[in-house]
N, CA, C and O atoms as a DFTB+ gen file, in Angstrom:
500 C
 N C O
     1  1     -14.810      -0.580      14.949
     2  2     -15.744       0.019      14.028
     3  2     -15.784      -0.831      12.754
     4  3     -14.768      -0.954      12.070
     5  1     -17.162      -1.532      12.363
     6  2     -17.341      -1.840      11.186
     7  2     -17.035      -0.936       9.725
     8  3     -17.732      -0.031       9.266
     9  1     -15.887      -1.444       9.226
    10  2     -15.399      -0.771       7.378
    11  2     -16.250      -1.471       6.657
    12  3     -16.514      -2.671       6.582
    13  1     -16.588      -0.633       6.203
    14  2     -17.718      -0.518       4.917
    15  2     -16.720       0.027       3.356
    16  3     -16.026       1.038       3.255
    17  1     -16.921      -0.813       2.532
    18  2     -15.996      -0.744       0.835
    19  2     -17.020      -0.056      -0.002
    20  3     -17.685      -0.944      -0.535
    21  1     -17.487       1.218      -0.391
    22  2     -18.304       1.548      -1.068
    23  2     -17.971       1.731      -2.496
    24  3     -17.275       2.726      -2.696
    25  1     -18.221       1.167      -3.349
    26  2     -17.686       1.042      -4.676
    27  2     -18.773       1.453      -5.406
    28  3     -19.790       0.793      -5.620
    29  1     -18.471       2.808      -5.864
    30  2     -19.520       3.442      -6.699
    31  2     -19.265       4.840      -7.421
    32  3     -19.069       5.820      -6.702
    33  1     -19.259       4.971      -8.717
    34  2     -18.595       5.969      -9.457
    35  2     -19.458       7.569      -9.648
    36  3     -19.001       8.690      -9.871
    37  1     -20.740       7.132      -9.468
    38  2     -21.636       8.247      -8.967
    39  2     -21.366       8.590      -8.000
    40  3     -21.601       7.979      -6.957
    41  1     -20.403      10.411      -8.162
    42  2     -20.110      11.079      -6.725
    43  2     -21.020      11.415      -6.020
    44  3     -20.770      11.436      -4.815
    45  1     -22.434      11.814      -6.473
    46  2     -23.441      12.184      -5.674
    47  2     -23.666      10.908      -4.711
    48  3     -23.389      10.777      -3.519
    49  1     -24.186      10.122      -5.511
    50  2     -24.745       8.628      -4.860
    51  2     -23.411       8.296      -3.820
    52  3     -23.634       8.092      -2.626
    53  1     -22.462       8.272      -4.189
    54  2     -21.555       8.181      -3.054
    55  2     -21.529       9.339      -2.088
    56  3     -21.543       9.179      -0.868
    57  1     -21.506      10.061      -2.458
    58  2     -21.386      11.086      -0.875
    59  2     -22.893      11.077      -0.315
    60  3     -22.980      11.082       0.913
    61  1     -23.452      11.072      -0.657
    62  2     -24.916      10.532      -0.048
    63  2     -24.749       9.740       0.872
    64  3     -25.033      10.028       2.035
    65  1     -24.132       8.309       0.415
    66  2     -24.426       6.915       1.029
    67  2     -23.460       7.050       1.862
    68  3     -23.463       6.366       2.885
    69  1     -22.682       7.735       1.666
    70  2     -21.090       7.591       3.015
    71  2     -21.743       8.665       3.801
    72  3     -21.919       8.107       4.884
    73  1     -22.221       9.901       3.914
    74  2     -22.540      10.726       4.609
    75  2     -23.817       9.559       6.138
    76  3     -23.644       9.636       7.354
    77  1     -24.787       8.775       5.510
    78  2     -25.539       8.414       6.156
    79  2     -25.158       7.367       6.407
    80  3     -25.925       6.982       7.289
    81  1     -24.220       6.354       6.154
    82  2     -23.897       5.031       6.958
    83  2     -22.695       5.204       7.937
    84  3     -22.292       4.338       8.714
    85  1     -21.903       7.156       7.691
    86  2     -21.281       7.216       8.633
    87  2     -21.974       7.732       9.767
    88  3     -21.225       7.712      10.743
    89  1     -23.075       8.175      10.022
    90  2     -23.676       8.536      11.032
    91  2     -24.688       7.352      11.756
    92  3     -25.173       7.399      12.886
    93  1     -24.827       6.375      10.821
    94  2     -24.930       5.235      11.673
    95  2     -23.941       4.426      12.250
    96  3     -24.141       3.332      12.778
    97  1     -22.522       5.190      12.090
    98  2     -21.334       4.694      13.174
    99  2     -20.497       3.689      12.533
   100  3     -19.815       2.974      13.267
   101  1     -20.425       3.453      10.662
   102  2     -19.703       2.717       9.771
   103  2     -18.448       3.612       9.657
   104  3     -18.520       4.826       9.851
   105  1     -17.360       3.018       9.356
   106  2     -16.153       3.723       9.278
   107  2     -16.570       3.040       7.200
   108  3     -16.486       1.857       6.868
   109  1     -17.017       4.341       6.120
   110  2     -16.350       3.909       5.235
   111  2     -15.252       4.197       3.966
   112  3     -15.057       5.385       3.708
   113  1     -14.786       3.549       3.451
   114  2     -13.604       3.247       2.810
   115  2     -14.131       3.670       1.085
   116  3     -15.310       3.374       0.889
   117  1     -13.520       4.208       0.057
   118  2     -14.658       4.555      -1.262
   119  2     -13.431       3.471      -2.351
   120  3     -12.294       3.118      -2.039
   121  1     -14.088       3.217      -3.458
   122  2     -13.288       2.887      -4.632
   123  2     -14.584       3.464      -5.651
   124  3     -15.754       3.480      -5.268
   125  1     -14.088       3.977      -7.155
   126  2     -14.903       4.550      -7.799
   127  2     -15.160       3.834      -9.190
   128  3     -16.022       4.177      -9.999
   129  1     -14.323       2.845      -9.325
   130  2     -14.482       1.894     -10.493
   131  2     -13.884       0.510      -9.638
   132  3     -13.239       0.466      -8.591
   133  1     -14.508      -0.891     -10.776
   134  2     -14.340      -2.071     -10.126
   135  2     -12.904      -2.352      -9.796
   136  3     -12.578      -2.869      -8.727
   137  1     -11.981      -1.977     -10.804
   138  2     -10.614      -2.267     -10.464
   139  2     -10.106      -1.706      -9.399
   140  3      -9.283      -2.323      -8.722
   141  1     -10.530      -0.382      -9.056
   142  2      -9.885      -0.053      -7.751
   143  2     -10.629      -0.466      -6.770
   144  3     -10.232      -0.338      -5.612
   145  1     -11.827      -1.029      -7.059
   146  2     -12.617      -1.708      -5.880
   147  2     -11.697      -2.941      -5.366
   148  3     -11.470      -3.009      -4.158
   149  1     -11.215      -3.817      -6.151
   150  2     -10.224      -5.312      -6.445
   151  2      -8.767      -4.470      -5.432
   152  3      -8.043      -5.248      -4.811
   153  1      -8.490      -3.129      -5.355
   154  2      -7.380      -2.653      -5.286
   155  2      -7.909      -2.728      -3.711
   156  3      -7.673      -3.611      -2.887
   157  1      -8.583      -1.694      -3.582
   158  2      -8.983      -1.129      -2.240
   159  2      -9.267      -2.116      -1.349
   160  3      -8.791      -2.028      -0.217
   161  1     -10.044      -3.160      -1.687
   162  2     -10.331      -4.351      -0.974
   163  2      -9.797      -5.180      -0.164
   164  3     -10.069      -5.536       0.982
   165  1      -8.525      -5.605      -1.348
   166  2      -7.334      -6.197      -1.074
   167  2      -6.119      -5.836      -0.264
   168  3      -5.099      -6.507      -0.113
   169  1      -6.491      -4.343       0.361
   170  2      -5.602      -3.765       0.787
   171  2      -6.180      -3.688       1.934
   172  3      -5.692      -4.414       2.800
   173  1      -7.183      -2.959       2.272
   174  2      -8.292      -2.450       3.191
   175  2      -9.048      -3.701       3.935
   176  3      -9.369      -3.533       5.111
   177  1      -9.366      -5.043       3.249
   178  2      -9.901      -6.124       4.181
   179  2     -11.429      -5.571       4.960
   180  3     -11.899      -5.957       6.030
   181  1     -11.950      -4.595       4.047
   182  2     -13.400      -4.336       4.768
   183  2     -14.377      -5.498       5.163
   184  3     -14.287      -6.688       4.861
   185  1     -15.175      -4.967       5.789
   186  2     -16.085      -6.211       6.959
   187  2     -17.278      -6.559       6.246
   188  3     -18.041      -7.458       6.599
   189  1     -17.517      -5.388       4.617
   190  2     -18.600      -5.653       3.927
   191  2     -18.263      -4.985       2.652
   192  3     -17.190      -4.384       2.716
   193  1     -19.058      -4.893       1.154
   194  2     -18.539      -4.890       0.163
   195  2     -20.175      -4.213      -0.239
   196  3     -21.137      -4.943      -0.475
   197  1     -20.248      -2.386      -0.259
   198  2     -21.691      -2.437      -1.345
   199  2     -20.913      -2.151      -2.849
   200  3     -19.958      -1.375      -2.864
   201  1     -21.281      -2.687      -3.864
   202  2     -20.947      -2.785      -5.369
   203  2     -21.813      -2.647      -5.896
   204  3     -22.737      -3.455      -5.986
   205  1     -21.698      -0.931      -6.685
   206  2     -22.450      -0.847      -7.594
   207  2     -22.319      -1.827      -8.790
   208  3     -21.353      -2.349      -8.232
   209  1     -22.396      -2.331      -9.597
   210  2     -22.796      -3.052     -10.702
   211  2     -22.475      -2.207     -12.043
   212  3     -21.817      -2.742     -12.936
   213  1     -22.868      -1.103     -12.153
   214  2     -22.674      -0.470     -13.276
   215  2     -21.593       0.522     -13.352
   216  3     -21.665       1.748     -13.441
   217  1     -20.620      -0.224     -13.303
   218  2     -19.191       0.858     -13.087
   219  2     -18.041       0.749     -14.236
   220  3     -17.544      -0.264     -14.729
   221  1     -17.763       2.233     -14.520
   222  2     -16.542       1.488     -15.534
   223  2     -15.087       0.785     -15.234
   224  3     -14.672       0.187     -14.241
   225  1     -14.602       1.038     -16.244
   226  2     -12.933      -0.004     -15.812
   227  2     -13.324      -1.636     -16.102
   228  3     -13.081      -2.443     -16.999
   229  1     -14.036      -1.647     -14.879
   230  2     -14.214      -3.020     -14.575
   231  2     -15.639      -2.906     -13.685
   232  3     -15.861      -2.307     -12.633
   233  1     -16.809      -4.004     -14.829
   234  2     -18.611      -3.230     -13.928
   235  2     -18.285      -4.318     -12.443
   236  3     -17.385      -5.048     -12.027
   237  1     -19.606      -3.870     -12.043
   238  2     -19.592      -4.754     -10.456
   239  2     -19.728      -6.273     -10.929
   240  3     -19.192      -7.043     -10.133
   241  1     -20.056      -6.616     -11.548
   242  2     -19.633      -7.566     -11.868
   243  2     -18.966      -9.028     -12.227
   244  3     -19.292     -10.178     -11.933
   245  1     -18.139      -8.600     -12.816
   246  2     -16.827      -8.841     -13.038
   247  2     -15.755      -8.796     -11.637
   248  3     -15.014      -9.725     -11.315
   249  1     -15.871      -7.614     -10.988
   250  2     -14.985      -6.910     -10.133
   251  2     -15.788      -8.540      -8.869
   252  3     -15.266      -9.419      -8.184
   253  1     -17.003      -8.192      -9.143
   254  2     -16.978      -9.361      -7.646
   255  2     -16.922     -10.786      -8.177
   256  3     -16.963     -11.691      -7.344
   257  1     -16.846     -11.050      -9.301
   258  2     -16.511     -12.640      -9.272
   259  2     -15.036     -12.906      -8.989
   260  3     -14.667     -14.006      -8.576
   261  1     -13.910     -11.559      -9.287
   262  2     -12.915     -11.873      -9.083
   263  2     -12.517     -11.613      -7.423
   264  3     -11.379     -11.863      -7.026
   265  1     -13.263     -11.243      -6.780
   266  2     -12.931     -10.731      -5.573
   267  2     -13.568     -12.469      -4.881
   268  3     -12.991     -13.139      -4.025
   269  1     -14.900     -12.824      -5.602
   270  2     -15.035     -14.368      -4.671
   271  2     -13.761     -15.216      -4.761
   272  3     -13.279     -15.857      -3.826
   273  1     -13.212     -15.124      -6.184
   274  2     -12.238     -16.120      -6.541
   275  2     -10.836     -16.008      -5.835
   276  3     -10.087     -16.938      -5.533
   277  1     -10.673     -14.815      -5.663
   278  2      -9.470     -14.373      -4.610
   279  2      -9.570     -14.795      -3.203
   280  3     -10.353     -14.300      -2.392
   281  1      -8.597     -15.890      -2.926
   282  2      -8.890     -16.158      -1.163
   283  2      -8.555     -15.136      -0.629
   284  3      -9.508     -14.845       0.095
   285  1      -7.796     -14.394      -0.522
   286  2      -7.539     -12.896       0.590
   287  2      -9.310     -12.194       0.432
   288  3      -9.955     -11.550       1.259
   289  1      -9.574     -12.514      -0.556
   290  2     -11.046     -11.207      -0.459
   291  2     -12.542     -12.412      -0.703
   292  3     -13.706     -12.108      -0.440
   293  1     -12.239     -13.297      -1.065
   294  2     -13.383     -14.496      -1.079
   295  2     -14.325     -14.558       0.398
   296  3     -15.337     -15.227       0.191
   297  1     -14.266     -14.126       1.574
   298  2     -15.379     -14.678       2.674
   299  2     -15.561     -12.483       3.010
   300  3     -16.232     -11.998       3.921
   301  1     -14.976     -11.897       2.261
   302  2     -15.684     -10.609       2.839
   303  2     -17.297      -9.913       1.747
   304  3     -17.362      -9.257       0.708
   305  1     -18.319     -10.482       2.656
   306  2     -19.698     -10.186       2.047
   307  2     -19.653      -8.855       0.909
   308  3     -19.102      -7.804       1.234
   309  1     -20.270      -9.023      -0.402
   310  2     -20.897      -8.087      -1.073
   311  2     -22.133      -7.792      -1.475
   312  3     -22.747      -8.747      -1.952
   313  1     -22.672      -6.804      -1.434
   314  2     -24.003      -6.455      -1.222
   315  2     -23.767      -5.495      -2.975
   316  3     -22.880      -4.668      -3.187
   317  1     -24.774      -5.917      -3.922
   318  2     -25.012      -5.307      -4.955
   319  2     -26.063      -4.584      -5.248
   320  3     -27.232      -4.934      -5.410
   321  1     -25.366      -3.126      -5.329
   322  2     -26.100      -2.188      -5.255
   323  2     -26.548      -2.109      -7.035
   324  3     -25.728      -2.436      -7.892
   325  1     -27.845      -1.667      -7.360
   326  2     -28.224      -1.923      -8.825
   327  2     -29.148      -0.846      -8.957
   328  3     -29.700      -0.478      -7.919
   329  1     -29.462      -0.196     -10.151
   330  2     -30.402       0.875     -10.540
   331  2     -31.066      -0.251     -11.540
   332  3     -32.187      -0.043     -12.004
   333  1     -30.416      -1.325     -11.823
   334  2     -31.201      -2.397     -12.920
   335  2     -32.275      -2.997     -11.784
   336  3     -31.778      -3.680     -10.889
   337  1     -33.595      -2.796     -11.776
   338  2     -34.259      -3.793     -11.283
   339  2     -35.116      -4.750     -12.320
   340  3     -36.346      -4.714     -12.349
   341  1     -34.358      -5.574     -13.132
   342  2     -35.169      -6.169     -14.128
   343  2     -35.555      -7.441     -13.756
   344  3     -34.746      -7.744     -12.880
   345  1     -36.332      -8.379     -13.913
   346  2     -36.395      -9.314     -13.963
   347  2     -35.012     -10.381     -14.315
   348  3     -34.530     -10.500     -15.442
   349  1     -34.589     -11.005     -13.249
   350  2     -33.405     -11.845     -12.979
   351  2     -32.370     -11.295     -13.040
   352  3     -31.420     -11.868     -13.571
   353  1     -32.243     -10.008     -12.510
   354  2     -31.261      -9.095     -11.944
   355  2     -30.454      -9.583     -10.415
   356  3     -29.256      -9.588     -10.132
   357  1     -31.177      -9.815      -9.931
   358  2     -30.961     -10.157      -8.609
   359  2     -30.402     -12.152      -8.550
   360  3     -29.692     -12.581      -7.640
   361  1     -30.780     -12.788      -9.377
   362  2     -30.291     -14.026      -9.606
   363  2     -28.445     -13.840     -10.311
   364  3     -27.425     -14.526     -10.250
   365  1     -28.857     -12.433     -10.984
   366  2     -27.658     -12.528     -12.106
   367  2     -26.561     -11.856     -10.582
   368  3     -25.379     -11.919     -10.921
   369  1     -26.619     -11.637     -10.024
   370  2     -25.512     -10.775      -9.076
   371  2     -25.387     -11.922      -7.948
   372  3     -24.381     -12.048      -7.250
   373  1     -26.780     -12.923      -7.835
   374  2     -26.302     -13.915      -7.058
   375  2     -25.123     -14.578      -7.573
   376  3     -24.125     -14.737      -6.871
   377  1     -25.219     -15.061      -9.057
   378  2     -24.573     -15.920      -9.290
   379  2     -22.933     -14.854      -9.786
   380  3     -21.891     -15.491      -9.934
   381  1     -22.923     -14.082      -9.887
   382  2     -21.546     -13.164      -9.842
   383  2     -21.254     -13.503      -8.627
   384  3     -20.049     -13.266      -8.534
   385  1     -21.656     -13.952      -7.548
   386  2     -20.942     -14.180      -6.361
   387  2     -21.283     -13.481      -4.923
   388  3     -20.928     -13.824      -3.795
   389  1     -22.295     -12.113      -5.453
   390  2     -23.024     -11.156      -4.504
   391  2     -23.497     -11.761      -3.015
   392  3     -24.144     -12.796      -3.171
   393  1     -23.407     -11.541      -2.208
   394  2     -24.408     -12.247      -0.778
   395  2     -25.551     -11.663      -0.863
   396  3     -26.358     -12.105      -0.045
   397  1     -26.146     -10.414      -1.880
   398  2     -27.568      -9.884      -1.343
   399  2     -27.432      -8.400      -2.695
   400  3     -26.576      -7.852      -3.389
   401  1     -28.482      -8.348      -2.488
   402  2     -28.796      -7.273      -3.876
   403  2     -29.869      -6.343      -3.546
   404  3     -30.997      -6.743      -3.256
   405  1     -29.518      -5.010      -3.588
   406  2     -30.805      -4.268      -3.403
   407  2     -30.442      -3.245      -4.325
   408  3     -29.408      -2.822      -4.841
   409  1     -32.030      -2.926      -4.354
   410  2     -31.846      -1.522      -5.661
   411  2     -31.821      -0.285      -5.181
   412  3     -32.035       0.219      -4.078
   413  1     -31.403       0.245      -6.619
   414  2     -31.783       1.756      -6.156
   415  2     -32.696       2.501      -6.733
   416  3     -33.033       2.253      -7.891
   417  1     -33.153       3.354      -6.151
   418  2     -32.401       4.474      -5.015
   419  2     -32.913       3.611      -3.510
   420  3     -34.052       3.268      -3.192
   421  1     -31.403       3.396      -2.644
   422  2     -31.605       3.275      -1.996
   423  2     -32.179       3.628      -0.779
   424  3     -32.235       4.808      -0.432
   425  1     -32.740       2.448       0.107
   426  2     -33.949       2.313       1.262
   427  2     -32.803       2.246       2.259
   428  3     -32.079       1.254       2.335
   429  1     -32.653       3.350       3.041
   430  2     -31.578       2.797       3.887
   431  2     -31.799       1.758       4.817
   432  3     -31.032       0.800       4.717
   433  1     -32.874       1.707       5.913
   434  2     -33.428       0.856       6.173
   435  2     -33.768      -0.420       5.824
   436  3     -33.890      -1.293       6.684
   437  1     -33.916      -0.605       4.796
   438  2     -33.676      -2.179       4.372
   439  2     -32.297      -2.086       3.803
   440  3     -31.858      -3.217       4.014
   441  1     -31.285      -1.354       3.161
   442  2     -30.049      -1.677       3.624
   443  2     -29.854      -1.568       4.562
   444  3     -30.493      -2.502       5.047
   445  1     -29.200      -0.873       5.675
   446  2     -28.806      -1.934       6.474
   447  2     -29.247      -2.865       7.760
   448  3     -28.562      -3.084       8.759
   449  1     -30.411      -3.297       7.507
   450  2     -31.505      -4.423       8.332
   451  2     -30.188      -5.123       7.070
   452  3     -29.205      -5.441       7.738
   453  1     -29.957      -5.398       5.644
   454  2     -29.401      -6.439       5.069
   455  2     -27.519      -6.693       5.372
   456  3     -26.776      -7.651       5.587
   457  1     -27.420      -5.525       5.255
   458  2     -25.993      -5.065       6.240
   459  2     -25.831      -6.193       7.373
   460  3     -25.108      -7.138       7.059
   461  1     -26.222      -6.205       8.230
   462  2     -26.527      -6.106       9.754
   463  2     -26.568      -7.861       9.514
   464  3     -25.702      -8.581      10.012
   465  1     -27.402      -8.258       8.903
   466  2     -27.212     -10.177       8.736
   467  2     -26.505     -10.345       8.203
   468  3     -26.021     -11.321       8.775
   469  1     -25.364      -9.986       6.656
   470  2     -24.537     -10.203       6.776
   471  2     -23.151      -9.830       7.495
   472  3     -22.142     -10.398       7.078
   473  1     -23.055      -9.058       8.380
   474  2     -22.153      -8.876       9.400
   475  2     -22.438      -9.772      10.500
   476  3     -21.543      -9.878      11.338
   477  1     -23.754     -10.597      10.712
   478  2     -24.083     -11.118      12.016
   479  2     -24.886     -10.694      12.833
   480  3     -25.381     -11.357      13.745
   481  1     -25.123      -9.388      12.551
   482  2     -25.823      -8.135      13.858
   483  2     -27.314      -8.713      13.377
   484  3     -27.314      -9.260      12.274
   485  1     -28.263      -8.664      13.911
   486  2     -29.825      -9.195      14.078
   487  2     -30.269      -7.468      13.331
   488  3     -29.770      -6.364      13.546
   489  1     -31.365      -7.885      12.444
   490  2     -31.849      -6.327      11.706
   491  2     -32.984      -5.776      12.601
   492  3     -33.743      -6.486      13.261
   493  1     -33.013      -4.171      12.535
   494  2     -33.797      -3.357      13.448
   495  2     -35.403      -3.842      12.968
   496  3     -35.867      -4.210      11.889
   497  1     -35.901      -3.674      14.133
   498  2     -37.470      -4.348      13.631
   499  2     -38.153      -3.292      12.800
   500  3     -39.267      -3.506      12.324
């Protein structure tokens, strides 16, 4: 079973998003700020990484440049989840280290069609 790292401090938005990616057959794993995202990660070795961006402790951020820079957690994909859709939002999370960026409120469907290429799996037509 694909582990999924959901890092996101909005309990709603999280039990939302774990309720429906576990019924698409994801086993996932929660952290609620970036530092315990860095915690959970490192421990847990999930198969994918969604990061909210706007989190306290430590924002998404931060939390994923240190997670690229870490070889134990450097090749496990993060997907940045954002309520910012501004202009060079999506450049700014590239270059934090992100593999892919989508906003919210999330499209599940185009998450995970984006899921699915970075795990390898081909996206539903």
């Amino acid at each position: 079973m694909v582990k999924i790292l959901l890092v996101e401090d909005n309990e709603m938005n999280r039990d939302m998003l774990s309720r429906r990616l576990e019924r698409k057959g994801y086993e996932v794993i929660h952290a609620v700020d970036g530092g315990q995202g860095l915690t959970v990660a490192g421990v847990e070795q999930p198969d994918l990484i969604l990061m909210d961006m706007s989190l306290p402790v430590l924002d998404g951020w931060e939390a994923t440049r240190r997670l690229k820079s870490n070889p134990a957690t450097r090749k496990i994909p993060v997907i940045a989840l954002t309520a910012h859709a501004m202009s060079g939002d999506r450049e700014k999370a590239l270059e934090a280290g992100c593999d892919d960026y989508d906003t919210k409120p999330i499209e599940l469907p185009r998450l995970l069609d984006k899921m699915r290429l970075l795990l390898g799996k081909k996206p539903t037509a």
